[in-house]
N, C-alpha and C positions, 0 to 999 in steps of 0.2 A: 503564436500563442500556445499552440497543440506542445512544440519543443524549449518553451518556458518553463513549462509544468512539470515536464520530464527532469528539467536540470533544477528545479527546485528538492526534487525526492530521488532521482538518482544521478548521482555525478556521472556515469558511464554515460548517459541518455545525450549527452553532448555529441556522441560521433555513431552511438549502434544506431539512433533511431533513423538518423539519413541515411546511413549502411544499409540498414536492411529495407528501407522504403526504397531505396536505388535499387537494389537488386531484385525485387520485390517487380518495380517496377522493368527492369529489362529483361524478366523472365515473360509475366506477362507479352512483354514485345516480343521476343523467341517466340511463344505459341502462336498468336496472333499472323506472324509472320510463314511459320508451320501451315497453319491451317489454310491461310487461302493460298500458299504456293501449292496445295495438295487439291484444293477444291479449283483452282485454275485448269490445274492440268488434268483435272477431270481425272483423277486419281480415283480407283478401287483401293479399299485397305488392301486387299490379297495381292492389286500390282501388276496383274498380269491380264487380265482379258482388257482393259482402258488402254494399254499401249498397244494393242493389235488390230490397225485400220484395216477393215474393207470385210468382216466378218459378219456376215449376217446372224439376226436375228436366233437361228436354228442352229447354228454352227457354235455361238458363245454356249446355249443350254448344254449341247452335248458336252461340249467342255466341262462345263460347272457338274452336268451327273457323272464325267469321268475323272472327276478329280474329287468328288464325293464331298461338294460342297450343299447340293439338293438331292433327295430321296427320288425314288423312283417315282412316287406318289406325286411327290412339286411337280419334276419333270413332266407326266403326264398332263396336270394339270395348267401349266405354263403352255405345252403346246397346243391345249385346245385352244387356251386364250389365245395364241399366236395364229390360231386359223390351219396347224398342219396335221393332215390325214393321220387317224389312227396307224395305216400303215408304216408312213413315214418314219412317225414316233416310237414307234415300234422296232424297225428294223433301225431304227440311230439308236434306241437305248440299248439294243443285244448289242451292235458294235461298241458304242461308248461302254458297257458293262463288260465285255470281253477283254477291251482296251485295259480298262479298270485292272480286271485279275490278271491278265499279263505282268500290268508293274507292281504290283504286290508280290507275285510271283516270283521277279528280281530281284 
Protein backbone atom coordinates (compact mmCIF):
# COMPACT_ATOMS: atom_id res chain seq x y z
CA UNK A 1 0.00 0.00 0.00
CA UNK A 2 2.98 2.45 1.71
CA UNK A 3 4.68 1.76 -2.33
CA UNK A 4 1.21 2.33 -4.35
CA UNK A 5 1.18 5.82 -3.13
CA UNK A 6 4.68 6.50 -4.07
CA UNK A 7 4.16 5.21 -7.75
CA UNK A 8 0.94 7.17 -7.87
CA UNK A 9 3.03 10.76 -7.30
CA UNK A 10 6.47 9.72 -8.20
CA UNK A 11 7.37 7.42 -11.18
CA UNK A 12 11.06 6.92 -9.68
CA UNK A 13 9.34 5.71 -6.30
CA UNK A 14 9.08 2.20 -8.17
CA UNK A 15 12.76 1.06 -7.34
CA UNK A 16 14.42 4.13 -4.77
CA UNK A 17 11.90 3.35 -2.22
CA UNK A 18 13.04 -0.53 -1.81
CA UNK A 19 16.65 0.77 -2.56
CA UNK A 20 16.90 2.74 0.16
CA UNK A 21 14.65 0.70 2.61
CA UNK A 22 17.23 -2.36 1.73
CA UNK A 23 20.06 -0.43 2.51
CA UNK A 24 18.52 1.31 5.10
CA UNK A 25 17.84 -1.78 6.33
CA UNK A 26 21.49 -3.73 6.04
CA UNK A 27 23.23 -0.72 7.62
CA UNK A 28 21.02 -0.89 10.53
CA UNK A 29 22.29 -4.86 10.43
CA UNK A 30 26.17 -3.61 10.20
CA UNK A 31 25.69 -1.63 13.58
CA UNK A 32 23.71 -4.13 15.22
CA UNK A 33 26.35 -6.63 14.29
CA UNK A 34 29.28 -3.79 15.32
CA UNK A 35 27.90 -3.56 18.57
CA UNK A 36 27.43 -6.73 20.25
CA UNK A 37 30.70 -8.28 18.56
CA UNK A 38 32.39 -5.12 20.59
CA UNK A 39 30.07 -5.65 23.82
CA UNK A 40 31.01 -9.63 23.48
CA UNK A 41 34.41 -9.16 23.65
CA UNK A 42 34.11 -7.13 26.33
CA UNK A 43 35.59 -4.37 24.18
CA UNK A 44 36.93 -0.87 25.96
CA UNK A 45 36.54 1.97 23.20
CA UNK A 46 40.30 2.79 23.90
CA UNK A 47 41.05 -1.17 23.12
CA UNK A 48 43.85 -1.77 25.13
CA UNK A 49 43.39 -2.39 28.93
CA UNK A 50 40.04 -5.32 28.05
CA UNK A 51 42.63 -7.39 25.96
CA UNK A 52 45.20 -7.57 28.78
CA UNK A 53 44.34 -10.81 31.20
CA UNK A 54 45.62 -11.22 34.64
CA UNK A 55 45.99 -7.23 35.58
CA UNK A 56 44.68 -6.30 38.65
CA UNK A 57 42.56 -3.97 39.76
CA UNK A 58 45.62 -1.27 40.74
CA UNK A 59 47.78 -2.18 37.85
CA UNK A 60 44.87 -1.07 34.95
CA UNK A 61 44.42 2.57 37.23
CA UNK A 62 48.10 3.11 36.92
CA UNK A 63 47.79 2.61 33.51
CA UNK A 64 44.74 4.83 32.70
CA UNK A 65 46.67 8.03 35.06
CA UNK A 66 49.81 7.16 32.78
CA UNK A 67 48.31 7.30 29.76
CA UNK A 68 46.21 10.53 31.06
CA UNK A 69 43.10 9.08 30.69
CA UNK A 70 42.08 10.11 34.60
CA UNK A 71 43.40 13.11 36.60
CA UNK A 72 45.33 12.67 39.60
CA UNK A 73 42.30 13.60 41.54
CA UNK A 74 40.13 10.28 39.89
CA UNK A 75 43.02 8.32 40.50
CA UNK A 76 43.22 9.09 44.15
CA UNK A 77 39.88 8.77 44.55
CA UNK A 78 39.34 5.39 42.70
CA UNK A 79 42.08 4.05 45.03
CA UNK A 80 40.47 4.64 48.15
CA UNK A 81 37.38 3.12 46.67
CA UNK A 82 39.69 0.09 45.85
CA UNK A 83 40.82 -0.15 49.43
CA UNK A 84 44.80 0.81 48.57
CA UNK A 85 47.08 2.71 51.16
CA UNK A 86 47.56 6.20 50.76
CA UNK A 87 51.17 5.13 50.40
CA UNK A 88 50.64 2.74 47.67
CA UNK A 89 48.73 5.33 45.73
CA UNK A 90 51.07 7.56 46.19
CA UNK A 91 54.20 6.06 45.29
CA UNK A 92 52.24 4.22 41.84
CA UNK A 93 51.10 7.72 40.89
CA UNK A 94 54.85 9.48 41.07
CA UNK A 95 55.91 6.20 38.98
CA UNK A 96 52.89 6.25 36.63
CA UNK A 97 53.40 10.30 36.45
CA UNK A 98 57.20 9.94 35.79
CA UNK A 99 56.40 7.20 33.38
CA UNK A 100 53.98 9.76 31.95
CA UNK A 101 56.91 12.66 31.31
CA UNK A 102 59.27 10.15 30.02
CA UNK A 103 56.92 9.67 26.82
CA UNK A 104 56.05 12.97 26.36
CA UNK A 105 59.45 13.64 26.58
CA UNK A 106 60.11 11.28 23.36
Amino acid sequence: MLFAMFRRHIPAGNWVLPLVSGLTVLALAAVAVYVLSSVWRGGSGAGGLADSPGLSAGEILDRRLASGEITVAEYEQISQALGRSHAESAAAAAAAAAGNGAAAAA
